[in-house]
C-alpha positions as CSV (number, residue, x, y, z in Angstrom):
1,X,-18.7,2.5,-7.1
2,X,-21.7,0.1,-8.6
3,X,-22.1,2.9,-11.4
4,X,-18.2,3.6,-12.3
5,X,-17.6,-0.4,-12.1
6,X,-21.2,-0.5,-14.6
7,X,-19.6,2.2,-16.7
8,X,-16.0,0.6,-16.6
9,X,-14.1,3.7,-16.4
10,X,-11.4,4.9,-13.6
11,X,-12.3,7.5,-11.2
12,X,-11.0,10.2,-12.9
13,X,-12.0,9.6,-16.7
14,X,-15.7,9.4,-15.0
15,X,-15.2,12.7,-13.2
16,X,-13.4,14.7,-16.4
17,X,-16.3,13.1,-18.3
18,X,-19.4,15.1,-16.1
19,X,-16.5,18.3,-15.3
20,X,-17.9,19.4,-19.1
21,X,-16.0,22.9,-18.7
22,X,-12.7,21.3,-17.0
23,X,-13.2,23.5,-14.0
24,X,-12.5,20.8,-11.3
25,X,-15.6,20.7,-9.8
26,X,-19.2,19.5,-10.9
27,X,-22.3,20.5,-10.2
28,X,-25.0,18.7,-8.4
29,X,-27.4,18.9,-11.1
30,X,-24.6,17.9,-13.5
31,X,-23.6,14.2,-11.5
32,X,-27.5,13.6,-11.2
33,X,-28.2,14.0,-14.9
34,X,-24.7,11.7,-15.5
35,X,-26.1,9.0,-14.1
36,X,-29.7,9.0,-14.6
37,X,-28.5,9.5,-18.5
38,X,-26.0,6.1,-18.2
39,X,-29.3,4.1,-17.6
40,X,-28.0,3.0,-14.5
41,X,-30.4,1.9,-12.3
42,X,-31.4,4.3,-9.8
43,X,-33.8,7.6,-9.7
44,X,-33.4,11.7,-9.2
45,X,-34.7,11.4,-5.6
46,X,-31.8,9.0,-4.8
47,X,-29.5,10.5,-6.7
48,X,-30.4,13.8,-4.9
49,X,-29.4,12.4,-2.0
50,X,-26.4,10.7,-3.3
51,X,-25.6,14.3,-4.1
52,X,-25.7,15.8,-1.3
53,X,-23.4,13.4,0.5
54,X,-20.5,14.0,-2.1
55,X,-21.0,18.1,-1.7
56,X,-19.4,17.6,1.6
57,X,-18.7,21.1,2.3
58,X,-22.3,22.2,1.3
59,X,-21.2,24.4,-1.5
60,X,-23.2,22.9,-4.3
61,X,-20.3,21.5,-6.2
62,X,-18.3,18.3,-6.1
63,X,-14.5,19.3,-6.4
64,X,-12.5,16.0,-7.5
65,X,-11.3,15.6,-3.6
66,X,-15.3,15.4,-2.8
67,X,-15.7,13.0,-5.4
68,X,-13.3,10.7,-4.4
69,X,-13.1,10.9,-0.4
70,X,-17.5,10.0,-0.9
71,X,-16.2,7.1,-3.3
72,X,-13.2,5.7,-0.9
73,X,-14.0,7.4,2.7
74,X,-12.1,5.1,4.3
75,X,-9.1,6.4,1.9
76,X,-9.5,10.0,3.0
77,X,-6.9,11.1,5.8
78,X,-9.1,14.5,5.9
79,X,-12.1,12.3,7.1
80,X,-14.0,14.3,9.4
81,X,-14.4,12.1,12.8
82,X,-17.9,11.2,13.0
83,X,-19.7,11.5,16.3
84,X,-19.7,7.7,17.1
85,X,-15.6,7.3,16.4
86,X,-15.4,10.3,19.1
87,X,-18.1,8.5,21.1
88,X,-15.5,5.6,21.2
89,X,-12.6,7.4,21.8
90,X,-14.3,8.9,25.2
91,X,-15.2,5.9,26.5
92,X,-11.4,4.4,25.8
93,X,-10.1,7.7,28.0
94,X,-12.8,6.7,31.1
95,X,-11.1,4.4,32.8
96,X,-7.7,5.9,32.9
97,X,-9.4,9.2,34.6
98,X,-11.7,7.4,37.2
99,X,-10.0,4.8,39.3
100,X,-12.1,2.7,42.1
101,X,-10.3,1.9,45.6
């Protein structure tokens, strides 16, 4: 969000800006060379990793979905529950199966 804010652009004039061939998906390579090439401050070994946590489904592209769900997660209603919410949810369910005399 620092880099779209330091760029001033919505979400989707950023994304239609890297998605050169308007296919609706970028590449990895092609959103680390983006930003490294705005001069915002950051390097390829972050950006790698940055990367990799947009590709959500491992695929090596970013589809626009990707790109915005890793922006907003907390926006996403296709969030996958991460091991701590089901942790949580468990532990909510204990007490209501075990009951003490």
């Amino acid at each position: 969000m620092q880099w779209i804010s330091h760029l001033k652009s919505r979400i989707l004039d950023v994304f239609r800006n890297i998605d050169r061939d308007q296919d609706g998906r970028i590449s990895k390579k092609e959103l680390i060379d983006n930003v490294l090439a705005s001069k915002f401050p950051t390097n390829s070994l972050e950006m790698n990793a940055v990367a990799n946590i947009f590709d959500t489904n491992g695929d090596g592209f970013i589809d626009y979905y990707e790109f915005v769900s890793a922006l907003h997660p907390s926006r996403d209603p296709y969030r996958r529950t991460l091991d701590a919410d089901q942790i949580n949810e468990e532990v909510k369910c204990l007490p209501e199966l075990f009951s003490c005399p």
